[in-house]
N, CA, C and O of each residue as an XYZ file, in Angstrom:
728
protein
N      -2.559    -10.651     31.736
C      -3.559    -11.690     31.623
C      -3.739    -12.120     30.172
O      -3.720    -13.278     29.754
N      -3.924    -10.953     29.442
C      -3.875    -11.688     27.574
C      -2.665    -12.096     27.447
O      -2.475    -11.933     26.242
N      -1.512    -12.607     27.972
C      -0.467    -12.835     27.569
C      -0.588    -14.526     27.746
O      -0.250    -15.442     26.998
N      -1.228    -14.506     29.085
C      -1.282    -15.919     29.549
C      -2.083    -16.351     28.946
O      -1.831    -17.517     28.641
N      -3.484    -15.801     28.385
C      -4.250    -16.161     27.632
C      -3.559    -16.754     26.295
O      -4.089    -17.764     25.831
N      -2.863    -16.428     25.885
C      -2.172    -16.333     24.183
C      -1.497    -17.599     24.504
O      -1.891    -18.653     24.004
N      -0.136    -17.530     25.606
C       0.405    -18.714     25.780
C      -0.573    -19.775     26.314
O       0.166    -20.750     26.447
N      -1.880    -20.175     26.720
C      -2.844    -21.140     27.014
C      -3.235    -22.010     25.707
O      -3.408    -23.213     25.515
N      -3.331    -20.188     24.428
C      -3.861    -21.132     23.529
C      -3.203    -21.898     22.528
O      -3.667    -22.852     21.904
N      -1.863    -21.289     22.421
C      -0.619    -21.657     21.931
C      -0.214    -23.118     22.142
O      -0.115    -23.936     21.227
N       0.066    -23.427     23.754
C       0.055    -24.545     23.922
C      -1.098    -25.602     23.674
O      -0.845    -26.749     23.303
N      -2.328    -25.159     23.893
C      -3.356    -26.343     23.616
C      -3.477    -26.616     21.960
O      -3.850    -27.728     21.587
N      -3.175    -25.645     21.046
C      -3.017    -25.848     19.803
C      -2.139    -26.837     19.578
O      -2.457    -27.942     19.138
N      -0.796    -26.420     19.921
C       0.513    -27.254     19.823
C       0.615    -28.966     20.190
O       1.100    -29.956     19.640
N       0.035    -28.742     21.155
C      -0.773    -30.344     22.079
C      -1.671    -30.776     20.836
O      -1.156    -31.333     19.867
N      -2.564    -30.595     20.879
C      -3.785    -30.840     20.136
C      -4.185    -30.717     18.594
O      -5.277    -30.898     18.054
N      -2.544    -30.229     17.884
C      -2.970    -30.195     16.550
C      -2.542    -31.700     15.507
O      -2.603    -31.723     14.278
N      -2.119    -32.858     16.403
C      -1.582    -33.842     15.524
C      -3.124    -34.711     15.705
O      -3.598    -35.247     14.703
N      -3.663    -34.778     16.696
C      -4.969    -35.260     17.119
C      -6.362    -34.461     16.511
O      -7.457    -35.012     16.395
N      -6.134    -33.356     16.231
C      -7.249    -32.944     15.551
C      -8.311    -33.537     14.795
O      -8.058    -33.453     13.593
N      -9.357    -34.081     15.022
C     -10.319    -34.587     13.934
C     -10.319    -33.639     13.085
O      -9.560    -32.710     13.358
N     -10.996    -33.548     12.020
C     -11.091    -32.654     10.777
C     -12.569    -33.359      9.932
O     -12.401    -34.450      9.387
N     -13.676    -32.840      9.871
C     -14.759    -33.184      9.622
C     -14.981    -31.804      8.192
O     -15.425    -30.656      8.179
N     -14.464    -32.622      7.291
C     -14.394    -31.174      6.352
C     -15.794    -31.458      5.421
O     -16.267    -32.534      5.056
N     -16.100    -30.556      5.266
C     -17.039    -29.935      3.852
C     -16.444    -28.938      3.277
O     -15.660    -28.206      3.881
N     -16.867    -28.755      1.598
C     -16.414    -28.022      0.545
C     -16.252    -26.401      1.385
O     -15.260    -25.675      1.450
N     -17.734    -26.191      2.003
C     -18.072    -24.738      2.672
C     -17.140    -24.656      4.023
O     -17.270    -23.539      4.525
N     -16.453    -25.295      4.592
C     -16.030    -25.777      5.515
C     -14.733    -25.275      6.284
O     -13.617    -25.769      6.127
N     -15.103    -24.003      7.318
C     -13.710    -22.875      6.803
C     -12.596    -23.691      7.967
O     -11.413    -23.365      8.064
N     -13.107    -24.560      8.621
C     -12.955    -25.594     10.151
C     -11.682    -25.871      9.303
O     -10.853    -24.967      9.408
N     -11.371    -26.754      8.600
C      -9.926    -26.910      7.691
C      -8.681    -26.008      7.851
O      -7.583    -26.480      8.146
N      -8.934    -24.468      7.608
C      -8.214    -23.899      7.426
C      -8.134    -22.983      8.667
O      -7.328    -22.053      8.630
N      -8.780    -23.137      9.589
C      -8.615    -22.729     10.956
C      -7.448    -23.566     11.278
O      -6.365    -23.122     11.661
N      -7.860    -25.319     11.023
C      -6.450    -25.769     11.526
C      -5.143    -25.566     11.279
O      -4.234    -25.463     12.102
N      -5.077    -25.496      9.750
C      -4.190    -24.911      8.623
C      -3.296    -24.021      9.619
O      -2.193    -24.083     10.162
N      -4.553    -23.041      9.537
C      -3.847    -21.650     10.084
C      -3.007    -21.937     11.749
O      -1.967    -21.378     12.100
N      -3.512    -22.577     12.270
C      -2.866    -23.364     13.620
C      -1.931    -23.591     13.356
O      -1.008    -22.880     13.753
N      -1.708    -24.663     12.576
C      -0.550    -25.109     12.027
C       0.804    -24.332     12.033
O       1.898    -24.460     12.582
N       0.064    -23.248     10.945
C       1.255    -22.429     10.622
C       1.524    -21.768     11.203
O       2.634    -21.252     11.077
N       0.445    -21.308     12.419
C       1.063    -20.282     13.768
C       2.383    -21.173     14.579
O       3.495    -20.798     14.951
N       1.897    -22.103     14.627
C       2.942    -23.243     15.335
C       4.530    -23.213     14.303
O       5.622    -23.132     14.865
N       4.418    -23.280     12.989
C       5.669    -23.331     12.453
C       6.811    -22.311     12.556
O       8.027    -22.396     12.383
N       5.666    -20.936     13.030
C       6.700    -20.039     13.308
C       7.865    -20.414     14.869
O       9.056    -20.119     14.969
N       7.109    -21.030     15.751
C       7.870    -21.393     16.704
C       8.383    -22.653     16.786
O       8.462    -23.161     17.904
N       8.909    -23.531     15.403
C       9.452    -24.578     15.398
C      10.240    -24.593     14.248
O      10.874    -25.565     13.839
N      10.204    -23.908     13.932
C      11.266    -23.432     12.516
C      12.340    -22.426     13.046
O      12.048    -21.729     14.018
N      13.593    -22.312     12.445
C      14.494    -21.626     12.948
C      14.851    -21.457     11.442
O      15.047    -22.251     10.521
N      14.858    -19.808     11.592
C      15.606    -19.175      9.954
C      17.323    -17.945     10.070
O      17.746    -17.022     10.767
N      17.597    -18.480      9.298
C      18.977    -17.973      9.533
C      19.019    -16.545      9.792
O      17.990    -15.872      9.843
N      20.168    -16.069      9.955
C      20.542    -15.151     10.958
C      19.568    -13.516     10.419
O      18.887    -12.954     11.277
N      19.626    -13.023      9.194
C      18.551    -11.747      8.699
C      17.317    -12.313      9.090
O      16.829    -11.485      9.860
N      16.577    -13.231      8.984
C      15.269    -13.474      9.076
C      15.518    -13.900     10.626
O      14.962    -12.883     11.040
N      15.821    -14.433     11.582
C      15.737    -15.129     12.641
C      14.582    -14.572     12.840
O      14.334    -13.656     12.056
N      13.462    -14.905     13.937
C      12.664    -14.644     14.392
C      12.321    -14.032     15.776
O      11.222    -13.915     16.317
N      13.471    -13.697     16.173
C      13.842    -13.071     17.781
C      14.174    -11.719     16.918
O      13.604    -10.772     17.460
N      14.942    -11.291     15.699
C      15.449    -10.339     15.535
C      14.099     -9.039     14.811
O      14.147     -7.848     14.504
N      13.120    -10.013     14.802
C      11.562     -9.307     14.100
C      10.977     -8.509     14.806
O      11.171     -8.592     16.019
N      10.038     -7.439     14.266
C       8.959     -7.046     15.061
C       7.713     -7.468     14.413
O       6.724     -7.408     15.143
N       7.515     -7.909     13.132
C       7.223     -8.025     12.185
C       6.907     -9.895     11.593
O       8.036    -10.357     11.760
N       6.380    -10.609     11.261
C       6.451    -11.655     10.079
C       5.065    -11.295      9.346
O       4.040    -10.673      9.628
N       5.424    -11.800      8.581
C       4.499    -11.835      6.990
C       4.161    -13.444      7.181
O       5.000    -14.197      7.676
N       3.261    -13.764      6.879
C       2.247    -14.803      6.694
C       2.077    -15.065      5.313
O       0.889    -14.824      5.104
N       2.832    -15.578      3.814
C       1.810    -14.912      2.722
C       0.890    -16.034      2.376
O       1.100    -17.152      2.847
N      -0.109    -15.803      1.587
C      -1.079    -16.468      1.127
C      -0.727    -16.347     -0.851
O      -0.825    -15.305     -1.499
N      -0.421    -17.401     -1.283
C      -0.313    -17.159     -2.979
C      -1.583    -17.758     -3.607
O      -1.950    -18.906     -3.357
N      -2.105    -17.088     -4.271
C      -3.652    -17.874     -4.834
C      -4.932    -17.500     -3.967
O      -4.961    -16.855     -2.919
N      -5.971    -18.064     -4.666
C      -7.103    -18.042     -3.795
C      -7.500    -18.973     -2.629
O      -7.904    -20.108     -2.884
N      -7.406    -18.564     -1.449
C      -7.527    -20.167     -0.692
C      -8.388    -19.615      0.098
O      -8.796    -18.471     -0.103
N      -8.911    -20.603      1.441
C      -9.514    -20.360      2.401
C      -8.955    -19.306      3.519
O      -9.391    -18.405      4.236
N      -7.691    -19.988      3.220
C      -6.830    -19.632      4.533
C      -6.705    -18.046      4.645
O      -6.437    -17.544      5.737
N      -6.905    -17.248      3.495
C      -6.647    -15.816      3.663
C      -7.681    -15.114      4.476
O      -7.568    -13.961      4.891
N      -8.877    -16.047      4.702
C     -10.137    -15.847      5.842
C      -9.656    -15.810      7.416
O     -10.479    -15.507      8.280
N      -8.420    -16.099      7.729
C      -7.709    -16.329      8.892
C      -7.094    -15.650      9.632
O      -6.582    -15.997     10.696
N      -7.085    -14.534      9.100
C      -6.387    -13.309      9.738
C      -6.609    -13.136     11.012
O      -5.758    -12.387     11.491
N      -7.464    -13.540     11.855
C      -7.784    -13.423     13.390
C      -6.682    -14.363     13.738
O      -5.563    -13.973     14.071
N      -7.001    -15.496     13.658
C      -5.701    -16.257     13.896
C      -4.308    -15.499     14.820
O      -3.922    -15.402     15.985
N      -3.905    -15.078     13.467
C      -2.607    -14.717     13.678
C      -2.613    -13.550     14.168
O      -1.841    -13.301     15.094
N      -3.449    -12.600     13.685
C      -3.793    -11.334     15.065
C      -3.894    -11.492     16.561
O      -3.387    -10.718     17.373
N      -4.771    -12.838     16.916
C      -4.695    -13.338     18.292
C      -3.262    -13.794     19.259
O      -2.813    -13.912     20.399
N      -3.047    -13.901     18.143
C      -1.393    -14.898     18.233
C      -0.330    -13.796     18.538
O       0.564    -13.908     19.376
N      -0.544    -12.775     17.779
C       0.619    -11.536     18.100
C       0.679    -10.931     19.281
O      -0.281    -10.996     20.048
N       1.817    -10.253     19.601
C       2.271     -9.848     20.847
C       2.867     -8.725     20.717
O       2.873     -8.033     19.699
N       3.574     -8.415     22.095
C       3.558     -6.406     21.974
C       5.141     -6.365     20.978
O       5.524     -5.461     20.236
N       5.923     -7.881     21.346
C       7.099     -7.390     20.561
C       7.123     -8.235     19.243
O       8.110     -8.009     18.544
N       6.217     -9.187     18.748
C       6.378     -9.494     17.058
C       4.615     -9.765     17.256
O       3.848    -10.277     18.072
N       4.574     -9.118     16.051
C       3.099     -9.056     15.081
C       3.327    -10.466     13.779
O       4.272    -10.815     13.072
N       1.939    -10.944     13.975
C       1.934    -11.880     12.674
C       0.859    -11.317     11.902
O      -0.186    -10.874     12.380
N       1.207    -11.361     10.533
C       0.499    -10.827      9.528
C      -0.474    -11.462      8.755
O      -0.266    -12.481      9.413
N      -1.200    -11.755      8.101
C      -1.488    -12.711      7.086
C      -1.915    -11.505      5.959
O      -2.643    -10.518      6.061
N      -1.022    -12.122      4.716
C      -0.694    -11.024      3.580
C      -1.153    -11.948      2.165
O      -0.669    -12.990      1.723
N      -2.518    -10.931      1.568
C      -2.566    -12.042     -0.041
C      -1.286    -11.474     -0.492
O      -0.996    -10.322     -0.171
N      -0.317    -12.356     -1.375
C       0.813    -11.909     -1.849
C       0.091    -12.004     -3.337
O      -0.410    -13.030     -3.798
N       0.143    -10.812     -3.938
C      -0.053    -11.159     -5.567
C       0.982    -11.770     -6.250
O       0.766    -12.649     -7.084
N       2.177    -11.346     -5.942
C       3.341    -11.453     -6.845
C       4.178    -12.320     -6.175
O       4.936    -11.766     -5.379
N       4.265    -13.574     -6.268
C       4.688    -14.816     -5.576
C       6.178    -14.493     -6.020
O       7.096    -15.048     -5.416
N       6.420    -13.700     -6.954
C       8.204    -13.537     -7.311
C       8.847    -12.853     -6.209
O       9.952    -13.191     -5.785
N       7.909    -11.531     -5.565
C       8.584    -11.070     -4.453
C       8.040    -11.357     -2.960
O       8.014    -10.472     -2.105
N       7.747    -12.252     -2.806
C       7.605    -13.171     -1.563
C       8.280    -13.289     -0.767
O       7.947    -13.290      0.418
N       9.914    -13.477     -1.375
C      10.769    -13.742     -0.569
C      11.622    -13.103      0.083
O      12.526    -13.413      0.859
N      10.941    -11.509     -0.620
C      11.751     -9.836      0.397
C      11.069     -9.700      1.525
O      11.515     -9.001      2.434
N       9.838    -10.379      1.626
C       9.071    -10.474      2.913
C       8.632    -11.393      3.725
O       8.383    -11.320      4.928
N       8.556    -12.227      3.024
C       7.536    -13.188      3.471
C       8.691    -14.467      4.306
O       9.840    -14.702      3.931
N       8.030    -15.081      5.392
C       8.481    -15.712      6.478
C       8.105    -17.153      6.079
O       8.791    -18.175      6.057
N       6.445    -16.869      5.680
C       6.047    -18.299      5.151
C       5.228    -18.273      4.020
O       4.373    -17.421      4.263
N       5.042    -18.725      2.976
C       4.356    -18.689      1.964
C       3.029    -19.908      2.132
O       3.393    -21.050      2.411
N       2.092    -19.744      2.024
C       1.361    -20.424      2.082
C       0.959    -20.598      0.120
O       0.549    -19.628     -0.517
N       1.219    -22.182     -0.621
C       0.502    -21.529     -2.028
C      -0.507    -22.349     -1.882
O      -0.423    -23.454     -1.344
N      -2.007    -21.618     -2.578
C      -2.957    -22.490     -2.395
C      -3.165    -23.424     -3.571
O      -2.336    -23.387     -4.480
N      -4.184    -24.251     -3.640
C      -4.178    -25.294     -5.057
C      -4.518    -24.165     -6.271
O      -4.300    -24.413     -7.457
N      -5.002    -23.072     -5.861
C      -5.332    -22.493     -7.480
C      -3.958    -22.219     -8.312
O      -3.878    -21.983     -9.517
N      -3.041    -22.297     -7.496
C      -2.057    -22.055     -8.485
C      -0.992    -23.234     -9.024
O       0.030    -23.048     -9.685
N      -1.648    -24.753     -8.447
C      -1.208    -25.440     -8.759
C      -0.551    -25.694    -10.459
O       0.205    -26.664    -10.511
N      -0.692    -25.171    -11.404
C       0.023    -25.073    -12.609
C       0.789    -24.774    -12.619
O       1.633    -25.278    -13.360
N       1.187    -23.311    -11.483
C       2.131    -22.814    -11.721
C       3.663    -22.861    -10.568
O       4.672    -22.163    -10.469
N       3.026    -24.316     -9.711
C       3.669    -25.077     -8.861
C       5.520    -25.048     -8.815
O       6.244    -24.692     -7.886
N       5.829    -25.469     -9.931
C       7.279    -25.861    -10.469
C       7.745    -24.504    -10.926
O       8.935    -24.304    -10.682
N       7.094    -23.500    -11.539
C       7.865    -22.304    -11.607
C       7.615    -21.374    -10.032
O       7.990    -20.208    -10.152
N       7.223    -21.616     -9.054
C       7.001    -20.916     -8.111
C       8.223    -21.715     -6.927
O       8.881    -21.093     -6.093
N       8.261    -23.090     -7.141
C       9.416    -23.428     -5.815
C      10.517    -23.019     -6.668
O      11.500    -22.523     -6.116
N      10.498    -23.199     -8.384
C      12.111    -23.128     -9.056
C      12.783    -21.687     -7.749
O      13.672    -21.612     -6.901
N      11.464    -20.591     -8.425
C      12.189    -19.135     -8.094
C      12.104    -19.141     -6.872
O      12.753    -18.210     -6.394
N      11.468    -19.925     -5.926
C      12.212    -19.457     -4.548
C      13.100    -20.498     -3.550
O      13.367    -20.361     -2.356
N      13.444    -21.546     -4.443
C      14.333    -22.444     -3.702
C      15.634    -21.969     -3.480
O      16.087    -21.373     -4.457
N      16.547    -22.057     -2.293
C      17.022    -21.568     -1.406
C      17.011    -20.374     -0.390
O      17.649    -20.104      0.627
N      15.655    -19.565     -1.363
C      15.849    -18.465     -0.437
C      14.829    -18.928      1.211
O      14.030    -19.864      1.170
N      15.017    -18.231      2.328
C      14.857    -18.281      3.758
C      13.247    -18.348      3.966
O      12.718    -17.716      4.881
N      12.526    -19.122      3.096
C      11.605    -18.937      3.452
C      10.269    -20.356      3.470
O      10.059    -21.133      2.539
N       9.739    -20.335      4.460
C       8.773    -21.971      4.453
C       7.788    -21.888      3.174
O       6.980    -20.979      2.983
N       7.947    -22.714      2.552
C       7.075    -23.012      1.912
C       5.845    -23.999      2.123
O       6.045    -25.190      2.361
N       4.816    -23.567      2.045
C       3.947    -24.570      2.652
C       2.457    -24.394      1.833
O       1.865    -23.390      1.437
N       2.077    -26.112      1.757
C       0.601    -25.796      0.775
C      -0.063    -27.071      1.320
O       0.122    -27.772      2.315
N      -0.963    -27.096      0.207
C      -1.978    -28.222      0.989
C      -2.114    -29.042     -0.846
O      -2.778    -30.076     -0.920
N      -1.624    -28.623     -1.822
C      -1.474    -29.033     -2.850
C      -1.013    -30.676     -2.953
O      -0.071    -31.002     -2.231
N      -1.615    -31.695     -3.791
C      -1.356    -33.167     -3.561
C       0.064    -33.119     -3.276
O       0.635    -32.142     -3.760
N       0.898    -34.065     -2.497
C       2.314    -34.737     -2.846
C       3.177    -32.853     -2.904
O       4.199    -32.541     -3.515
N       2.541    -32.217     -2.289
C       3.161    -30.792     -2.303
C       5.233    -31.117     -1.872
O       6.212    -30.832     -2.561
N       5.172    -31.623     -0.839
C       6.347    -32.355     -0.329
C       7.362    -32.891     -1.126
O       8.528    -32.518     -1.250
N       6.807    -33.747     -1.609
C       7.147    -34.844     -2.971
C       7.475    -33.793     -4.075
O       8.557    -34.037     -4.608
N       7.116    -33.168     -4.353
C       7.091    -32.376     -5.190
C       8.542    -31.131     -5.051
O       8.931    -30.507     -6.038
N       9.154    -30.974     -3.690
C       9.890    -29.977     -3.802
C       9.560    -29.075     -2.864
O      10.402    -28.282     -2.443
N       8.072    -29.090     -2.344
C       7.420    -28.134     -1.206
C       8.334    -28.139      0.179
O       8.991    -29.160      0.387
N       8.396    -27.250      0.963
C       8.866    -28.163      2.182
C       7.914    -28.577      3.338
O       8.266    -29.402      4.181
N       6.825    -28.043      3.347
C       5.740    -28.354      4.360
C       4.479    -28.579      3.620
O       3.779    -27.743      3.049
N       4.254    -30.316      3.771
C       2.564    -30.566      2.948
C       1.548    -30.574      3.578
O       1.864    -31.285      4.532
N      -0.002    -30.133      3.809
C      -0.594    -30.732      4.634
C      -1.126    -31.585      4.048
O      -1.160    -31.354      2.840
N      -1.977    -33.316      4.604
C      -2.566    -34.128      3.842
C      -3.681    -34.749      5.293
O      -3.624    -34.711      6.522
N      -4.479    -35.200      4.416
C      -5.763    -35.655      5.237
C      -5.572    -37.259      5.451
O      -5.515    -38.141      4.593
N      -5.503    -37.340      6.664
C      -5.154    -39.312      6.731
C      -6.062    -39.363      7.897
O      -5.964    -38.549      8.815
N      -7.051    -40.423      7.873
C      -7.742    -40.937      8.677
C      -8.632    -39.674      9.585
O      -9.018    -39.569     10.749
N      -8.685    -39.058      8.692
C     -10.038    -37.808      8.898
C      -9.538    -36.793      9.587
O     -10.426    -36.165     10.162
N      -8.013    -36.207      9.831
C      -7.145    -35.288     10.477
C      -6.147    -34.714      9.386
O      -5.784    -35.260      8.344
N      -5.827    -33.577      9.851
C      -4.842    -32.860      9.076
C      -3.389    -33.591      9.615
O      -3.198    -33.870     10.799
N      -2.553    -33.808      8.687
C      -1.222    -34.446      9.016
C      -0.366    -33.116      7.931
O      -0.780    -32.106      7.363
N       1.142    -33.863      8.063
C       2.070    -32.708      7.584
C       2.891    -33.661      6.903
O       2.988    -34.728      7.510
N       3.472    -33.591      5.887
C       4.794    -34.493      5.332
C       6.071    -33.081      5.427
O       5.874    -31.870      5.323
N       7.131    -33.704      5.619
C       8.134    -32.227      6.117
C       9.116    -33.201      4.944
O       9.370    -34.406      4.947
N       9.593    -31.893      3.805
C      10.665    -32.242      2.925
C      12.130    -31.741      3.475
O      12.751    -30.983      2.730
N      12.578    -32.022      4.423
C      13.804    -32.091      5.242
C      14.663    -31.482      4.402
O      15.263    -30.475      4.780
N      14.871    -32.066      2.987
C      16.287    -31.369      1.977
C      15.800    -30.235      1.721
O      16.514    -29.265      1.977
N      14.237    -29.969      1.052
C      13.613    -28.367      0.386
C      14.189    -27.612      1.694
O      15.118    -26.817      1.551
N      13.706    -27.831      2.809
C      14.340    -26.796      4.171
C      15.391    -26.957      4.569
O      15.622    -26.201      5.513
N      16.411    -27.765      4.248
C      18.013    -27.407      4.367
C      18.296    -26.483      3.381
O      18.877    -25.425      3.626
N      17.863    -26.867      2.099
C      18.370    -25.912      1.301
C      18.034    -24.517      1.565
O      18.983    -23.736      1.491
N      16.949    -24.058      1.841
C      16.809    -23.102      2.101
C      17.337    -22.243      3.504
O      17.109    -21.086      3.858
N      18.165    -23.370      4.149
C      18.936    -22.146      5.374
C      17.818    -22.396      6.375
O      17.864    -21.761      7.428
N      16.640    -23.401      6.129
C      16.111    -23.268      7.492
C      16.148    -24.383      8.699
O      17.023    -25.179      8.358
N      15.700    -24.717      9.712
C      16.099    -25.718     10.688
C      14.948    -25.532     11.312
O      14.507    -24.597     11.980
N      14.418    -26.828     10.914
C      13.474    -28.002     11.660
C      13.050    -28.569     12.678
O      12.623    -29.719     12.567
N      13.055    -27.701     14.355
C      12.890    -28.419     15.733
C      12.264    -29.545     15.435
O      11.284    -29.640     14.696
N      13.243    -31.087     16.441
C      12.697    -32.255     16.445
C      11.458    -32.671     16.784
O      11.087    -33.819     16.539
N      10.570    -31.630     17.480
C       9.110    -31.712     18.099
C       8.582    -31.773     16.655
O       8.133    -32.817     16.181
N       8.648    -30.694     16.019
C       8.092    -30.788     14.181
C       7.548    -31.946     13.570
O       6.418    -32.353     13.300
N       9.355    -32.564     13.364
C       9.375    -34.068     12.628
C       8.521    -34.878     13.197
O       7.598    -35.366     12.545
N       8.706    -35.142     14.506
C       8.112    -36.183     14.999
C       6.224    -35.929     14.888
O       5.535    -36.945     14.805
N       5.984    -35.447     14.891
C       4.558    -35.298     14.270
C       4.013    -35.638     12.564
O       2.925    -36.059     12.170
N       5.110    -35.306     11.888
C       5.185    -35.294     10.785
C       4.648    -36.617     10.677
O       5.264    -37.592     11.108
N       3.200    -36.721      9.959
C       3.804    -38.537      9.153
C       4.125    -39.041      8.646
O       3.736    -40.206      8.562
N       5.446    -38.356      7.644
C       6.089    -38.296      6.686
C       7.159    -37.407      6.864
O       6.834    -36.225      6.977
N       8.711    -37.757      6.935
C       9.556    -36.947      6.556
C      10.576    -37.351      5.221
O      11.243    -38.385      5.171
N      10.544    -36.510      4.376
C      11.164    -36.870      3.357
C      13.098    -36.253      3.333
O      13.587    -35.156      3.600
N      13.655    -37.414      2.938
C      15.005    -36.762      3.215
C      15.760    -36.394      1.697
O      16.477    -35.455      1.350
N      15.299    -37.461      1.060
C      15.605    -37.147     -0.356
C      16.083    -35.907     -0.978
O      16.275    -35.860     -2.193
């Protein structure tokens, strides 16, 4: 019965996260609930090459780089786990070794300075990068979130995730309101 439960909520997320209103305030943890939706969803629309695949896990790492909301989310992805892969949500201190673990990096804006030395060191390796940082996309990110017409949207940098060995289910893109190929 919790199984069906999990797949109920899975799908109504999946349905329901391009439509999402988003009524944010500063205090406002409603944002990063979706966030965190989001990124539960990317694990099952992303495909990572053959060591990381996601059938071959018992295990993913979630990381969080910086101070954000989103590290408040850990139910989330606890709800989300199952008897044969667990999702984690992990503060990563050390954004250099991220990529011995980590499945998805979440960086938050506090570390926006240190933006360009954080994709340098992990571009190509197997892992999503994803923030909510302006033009994150534009920038080299491969997954942005951005606020358009009072909802969370996604811009998907198509080349940042080739390079890195990962693959993009077409359900993804097409939500995307933005795919960058560049």
């Amino acid at each position: 019965m919790q199984n069906i439960l999990r797949y109920f909520i899975a799908g109504c997320l999946a349905c329901g996260l391009a439509a999402t209103p988003l009524h944010v305030r500063a205090d406002d943890n409603k944002e990063y609930l979706v966030k965190a939706a989001f990124i539960y969803n990317f694990v099952k629309f992303v495909e990572w090459p053959d060591g990381k695949a996601i059938s071959k896990q018992s295990n993913i790492d979630i990381c969080v780089v910086g101070n954000s909301p989103l590290s408040e989310t850990g139910n989330v992805f606890k709800a989300a786990s199952t008897a044969k892969l667990t999702l984690s949500l992990v503060n990563e201190r050390n954004w250099s070794n991220a990529h011995n673990h980590c499945h998805i990096v979440f960086i938050s804006a506090s570390e926006e300075d240190k933006l360009s030395e954080i994709l340098a060191a992990m571009k190509g390796q197997p892992v999503l990068m994803v923030s909510d940082i302006d033009n994150f996309a534009a920038k080299g990110g491969m997954i942005g979130f951005v606020t358009n017409d009072n909802k969370i949207k996604i811009v998907i940098n198509a080349k940042a995730i080739s390079t890195a060995g990962l693959r993009v289910d077409a359900q993804l893109l097409e939500i995307a309101l933005k795919v960058i190929d560049k």
